[in-house]
Structure formats: C-alpha cells, structure tokens
N, CA, C and O atoms as CSV, one atom per row, in Angstrom:
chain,resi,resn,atom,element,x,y,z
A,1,UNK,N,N,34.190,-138.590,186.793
A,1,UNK,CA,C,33.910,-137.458,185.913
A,1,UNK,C,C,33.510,-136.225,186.728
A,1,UNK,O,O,34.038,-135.146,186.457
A,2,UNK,N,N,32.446,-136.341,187.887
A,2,UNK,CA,C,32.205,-135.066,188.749
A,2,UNK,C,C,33.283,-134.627,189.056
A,2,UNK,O,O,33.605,-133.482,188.738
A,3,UNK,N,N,34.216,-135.571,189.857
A,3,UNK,CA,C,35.402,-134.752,190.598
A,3,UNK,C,C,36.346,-134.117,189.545
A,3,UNK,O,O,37.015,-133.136,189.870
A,4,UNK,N,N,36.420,-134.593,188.404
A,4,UNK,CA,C,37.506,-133.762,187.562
A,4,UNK,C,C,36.790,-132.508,187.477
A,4,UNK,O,O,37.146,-131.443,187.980
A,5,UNK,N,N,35.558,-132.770,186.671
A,5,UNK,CA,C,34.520,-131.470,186.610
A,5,UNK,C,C,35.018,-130.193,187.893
A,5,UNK,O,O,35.557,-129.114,187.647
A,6,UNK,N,N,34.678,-130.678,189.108
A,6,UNK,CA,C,34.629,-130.205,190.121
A,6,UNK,C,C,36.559,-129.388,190.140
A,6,UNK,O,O,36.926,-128.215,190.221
A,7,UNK,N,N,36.989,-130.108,190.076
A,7,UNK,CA,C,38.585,-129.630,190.312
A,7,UNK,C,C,39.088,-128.485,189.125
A,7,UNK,O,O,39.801,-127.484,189.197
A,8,UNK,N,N,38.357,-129.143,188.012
A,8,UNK,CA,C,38.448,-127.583,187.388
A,8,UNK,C,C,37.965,-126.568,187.578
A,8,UNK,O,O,38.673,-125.568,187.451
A,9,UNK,N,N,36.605,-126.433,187.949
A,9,UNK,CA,C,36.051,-125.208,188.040
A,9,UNK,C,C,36.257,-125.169,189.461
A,9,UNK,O,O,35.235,-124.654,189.913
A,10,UNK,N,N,37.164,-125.486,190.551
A,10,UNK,CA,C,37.882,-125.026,191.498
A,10,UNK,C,C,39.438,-124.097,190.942
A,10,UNK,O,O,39.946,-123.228,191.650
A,11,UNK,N,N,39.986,-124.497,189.605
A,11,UNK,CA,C,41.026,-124.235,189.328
A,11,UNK,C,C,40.653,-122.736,188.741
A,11,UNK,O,O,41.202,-121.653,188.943
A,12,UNK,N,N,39.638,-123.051,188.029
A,12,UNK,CA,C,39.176,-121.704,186.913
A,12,UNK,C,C,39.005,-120.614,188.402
A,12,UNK,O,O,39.686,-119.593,188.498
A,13,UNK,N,N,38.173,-120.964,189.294
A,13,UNK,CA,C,37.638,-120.128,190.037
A,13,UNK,C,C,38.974,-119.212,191.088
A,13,UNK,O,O,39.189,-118.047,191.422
A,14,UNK,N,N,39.426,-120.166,191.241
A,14,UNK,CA,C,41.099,-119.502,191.641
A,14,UNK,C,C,42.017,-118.391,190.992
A,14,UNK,O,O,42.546,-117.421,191.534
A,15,UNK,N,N,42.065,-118.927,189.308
A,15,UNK,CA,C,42.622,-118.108,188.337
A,15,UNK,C,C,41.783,-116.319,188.072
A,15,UNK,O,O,42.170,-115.168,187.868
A,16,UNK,N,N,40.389,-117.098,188.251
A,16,UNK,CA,C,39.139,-115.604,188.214
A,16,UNK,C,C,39.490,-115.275,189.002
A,16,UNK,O,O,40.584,-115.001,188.509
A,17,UNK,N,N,39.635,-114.859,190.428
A,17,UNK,CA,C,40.036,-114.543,192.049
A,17,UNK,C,C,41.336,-113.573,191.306
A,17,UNK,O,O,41.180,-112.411,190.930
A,18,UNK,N,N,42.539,-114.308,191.211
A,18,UNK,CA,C,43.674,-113.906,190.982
A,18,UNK,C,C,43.326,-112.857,189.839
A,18,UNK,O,O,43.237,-111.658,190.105
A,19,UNK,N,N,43.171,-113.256,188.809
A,19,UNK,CA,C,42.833,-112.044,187.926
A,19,UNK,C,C,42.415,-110.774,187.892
A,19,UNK,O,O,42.905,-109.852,187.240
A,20,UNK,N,N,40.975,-110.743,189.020
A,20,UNK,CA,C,40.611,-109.448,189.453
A,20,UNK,C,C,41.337,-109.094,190.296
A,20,UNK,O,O,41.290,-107.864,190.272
A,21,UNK,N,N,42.237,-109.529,191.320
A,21,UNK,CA,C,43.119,-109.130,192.055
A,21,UNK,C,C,43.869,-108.161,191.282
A,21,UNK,O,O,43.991,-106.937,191.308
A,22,UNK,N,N,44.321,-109.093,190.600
A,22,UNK,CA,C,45.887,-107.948,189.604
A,22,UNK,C,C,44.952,-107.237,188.826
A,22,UNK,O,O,45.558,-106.416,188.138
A,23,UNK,N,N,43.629,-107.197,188.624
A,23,UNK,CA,C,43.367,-106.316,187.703
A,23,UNK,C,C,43.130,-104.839,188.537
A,23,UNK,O,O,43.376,-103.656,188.303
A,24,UNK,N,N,42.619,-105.479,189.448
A,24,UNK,CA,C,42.133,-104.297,190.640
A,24,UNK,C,C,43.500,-103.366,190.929
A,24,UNK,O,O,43.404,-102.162,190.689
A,25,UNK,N,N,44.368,-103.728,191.278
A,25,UNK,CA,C,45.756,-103.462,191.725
A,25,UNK,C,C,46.202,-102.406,190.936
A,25,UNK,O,O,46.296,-101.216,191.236
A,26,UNK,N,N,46.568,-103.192,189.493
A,26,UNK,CA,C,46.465,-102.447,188.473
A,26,UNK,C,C,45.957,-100.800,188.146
A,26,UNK,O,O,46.549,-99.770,187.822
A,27,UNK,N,N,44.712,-101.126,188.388
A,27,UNK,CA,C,43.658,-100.110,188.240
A,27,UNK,C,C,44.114,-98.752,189.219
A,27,UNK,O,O,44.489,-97.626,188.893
A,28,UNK,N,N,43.896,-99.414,190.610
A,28,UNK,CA,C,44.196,-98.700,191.784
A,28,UNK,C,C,45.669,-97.883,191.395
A,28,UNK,O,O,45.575,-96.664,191.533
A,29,UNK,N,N,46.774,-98.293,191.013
A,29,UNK,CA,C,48.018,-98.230,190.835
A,29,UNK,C,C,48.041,-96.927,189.786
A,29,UNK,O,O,48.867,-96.015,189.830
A,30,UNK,N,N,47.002,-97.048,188.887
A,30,UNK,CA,C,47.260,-95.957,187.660
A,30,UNK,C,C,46.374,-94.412,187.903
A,30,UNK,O,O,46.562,-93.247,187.555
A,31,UNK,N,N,45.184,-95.250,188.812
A,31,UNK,CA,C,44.750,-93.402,189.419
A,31,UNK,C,C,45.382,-93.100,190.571
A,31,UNK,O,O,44.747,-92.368,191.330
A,32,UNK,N,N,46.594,-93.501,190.966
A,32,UNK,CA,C,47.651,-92.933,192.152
A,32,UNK,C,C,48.305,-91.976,191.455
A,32,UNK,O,O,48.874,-92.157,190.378
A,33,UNK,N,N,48.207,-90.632,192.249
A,33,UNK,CA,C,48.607,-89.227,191.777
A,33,UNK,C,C,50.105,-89.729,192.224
A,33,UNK,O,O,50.129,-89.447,193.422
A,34,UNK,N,N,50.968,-90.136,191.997
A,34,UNK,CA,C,52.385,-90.012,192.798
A,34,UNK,C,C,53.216,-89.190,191.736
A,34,UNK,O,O,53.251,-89.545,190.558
A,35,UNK,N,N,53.926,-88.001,192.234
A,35,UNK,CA,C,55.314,-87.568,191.561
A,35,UNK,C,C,56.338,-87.805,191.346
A,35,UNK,O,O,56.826,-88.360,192.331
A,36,UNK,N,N,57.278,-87.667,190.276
A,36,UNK,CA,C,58.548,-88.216,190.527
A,36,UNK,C,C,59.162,-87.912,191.820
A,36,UNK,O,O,59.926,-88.774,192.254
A,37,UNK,N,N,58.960,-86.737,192.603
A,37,UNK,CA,C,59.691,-86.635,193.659
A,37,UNK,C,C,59.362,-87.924,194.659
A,37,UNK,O,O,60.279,-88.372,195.349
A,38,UNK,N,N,57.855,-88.587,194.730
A,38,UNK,CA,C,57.809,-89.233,195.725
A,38,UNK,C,C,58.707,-90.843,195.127
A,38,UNK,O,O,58.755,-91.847,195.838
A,39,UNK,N,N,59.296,-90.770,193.819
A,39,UNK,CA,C,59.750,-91.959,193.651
A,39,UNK,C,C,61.128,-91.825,193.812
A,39,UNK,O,O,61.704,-92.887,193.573
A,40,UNK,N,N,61.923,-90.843,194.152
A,40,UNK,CA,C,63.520,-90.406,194.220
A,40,UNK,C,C,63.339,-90.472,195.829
A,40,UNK,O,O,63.765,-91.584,196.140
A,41,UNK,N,N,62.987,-89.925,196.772
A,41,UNK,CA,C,63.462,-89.931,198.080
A,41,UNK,C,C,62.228,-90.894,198.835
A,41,UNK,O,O,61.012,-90.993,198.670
A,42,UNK,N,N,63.408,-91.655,199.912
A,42,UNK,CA,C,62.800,-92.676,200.763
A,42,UNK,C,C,61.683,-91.954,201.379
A,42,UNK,O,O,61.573,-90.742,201.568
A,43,UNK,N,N,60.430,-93.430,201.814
A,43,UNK,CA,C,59.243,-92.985,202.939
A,43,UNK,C,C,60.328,-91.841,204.283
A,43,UNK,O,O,61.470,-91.762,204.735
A,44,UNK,N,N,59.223,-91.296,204.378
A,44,UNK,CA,C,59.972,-90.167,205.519
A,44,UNK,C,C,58.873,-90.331,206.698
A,44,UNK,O,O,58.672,-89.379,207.453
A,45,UNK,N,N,57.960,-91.892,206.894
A,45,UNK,CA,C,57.317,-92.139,207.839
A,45,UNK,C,C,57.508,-93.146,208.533
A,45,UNK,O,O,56.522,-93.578,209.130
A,46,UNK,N,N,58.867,-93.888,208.704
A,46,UNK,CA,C,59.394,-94.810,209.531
A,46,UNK,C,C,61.065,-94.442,209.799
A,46,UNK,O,O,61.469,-93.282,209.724
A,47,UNK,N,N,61.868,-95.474,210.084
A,47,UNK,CA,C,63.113,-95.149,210.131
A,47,UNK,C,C,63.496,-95.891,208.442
A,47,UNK,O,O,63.132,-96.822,207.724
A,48,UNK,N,N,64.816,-94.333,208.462
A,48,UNK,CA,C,65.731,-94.851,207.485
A,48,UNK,C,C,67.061,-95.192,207.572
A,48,UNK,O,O,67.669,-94.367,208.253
A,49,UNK,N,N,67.686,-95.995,207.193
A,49,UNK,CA,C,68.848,-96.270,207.146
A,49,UNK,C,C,69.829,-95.652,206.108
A,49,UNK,O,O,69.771,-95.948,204.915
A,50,UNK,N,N,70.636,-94.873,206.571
A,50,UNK,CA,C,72.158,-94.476,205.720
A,50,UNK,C,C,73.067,-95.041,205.772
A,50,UNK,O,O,73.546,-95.449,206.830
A,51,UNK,N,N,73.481,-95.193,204.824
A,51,UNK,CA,C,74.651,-96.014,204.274
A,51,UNK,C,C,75.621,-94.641,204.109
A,51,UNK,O,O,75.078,-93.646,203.629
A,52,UNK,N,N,76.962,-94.568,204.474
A,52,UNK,CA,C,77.728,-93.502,204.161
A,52,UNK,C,C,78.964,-94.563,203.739
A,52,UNK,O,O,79.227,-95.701,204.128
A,53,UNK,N,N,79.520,-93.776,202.885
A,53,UNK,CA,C,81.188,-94.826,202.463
A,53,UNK,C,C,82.193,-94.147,203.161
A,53,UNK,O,O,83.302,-94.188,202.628
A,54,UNK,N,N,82.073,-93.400,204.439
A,54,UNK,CA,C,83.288,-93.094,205.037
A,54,UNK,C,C,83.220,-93.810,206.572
A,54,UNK,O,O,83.979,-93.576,207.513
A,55,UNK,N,N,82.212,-94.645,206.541
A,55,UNK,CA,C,82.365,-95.516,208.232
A,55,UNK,C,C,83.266,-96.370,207.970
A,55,UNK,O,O,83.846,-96.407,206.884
A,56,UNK,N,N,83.518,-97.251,209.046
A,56,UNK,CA,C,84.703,-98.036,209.052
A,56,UNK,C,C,84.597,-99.638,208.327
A,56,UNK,O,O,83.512,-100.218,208.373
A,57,UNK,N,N,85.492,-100.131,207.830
A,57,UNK,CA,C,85.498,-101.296,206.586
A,57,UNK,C,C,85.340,-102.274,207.910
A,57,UNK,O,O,86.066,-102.083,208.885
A,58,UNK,N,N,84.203,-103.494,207.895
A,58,UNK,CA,C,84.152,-104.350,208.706
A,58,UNK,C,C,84.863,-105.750,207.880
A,58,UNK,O,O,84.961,-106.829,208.465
C-alpha cells in the first residue's frame, strides 16, 4: 500500500512540474512584444540558407 501511495504522488508530482512548466511558457510567450515582421523574415543572427529554383536539378 505505501509503495503504490508513494508512486502516485511521484506521478502527481511530475504532472505538477510539467504543468507549471507549460504554464510558465505560456505566460512568458504572451508578454513577448514580437511583430508580424519578426514572424515573416528568418533570425538574421546565425547563418541562413537559400533555396533558389534556378540552381542545378541534382
């Protein structure tokens, strides 16, 4: 009976963890000032890759 006891409120305590995670995330995610512009053009702080349709057909 302890160990079941025990394995649930290991399970619950996991699910609580996870929960505030995504809740936090969440949260964080909706007071982010971002503009549509920053959602149309790629990060411009690493490399990007172009794709053009006039290189050669491999």
């Amino acid at each position: 009976m302890r160990e079941s006891i025990g394995h649930h409120f290991d399970v619950v305590v996991v699910i609580w963890i996870l929960a505030l995670a995504v809740g936090w995330s969440m949260v964080s995610l909706s007071r982010a000032q971002l503009s549509a512009d920053q959602w149309a053009s790629p990060p411009q702080s690493g490399p990007v890759w172009v794709v053009s349709g006039a290189g050669p057909a491999h």
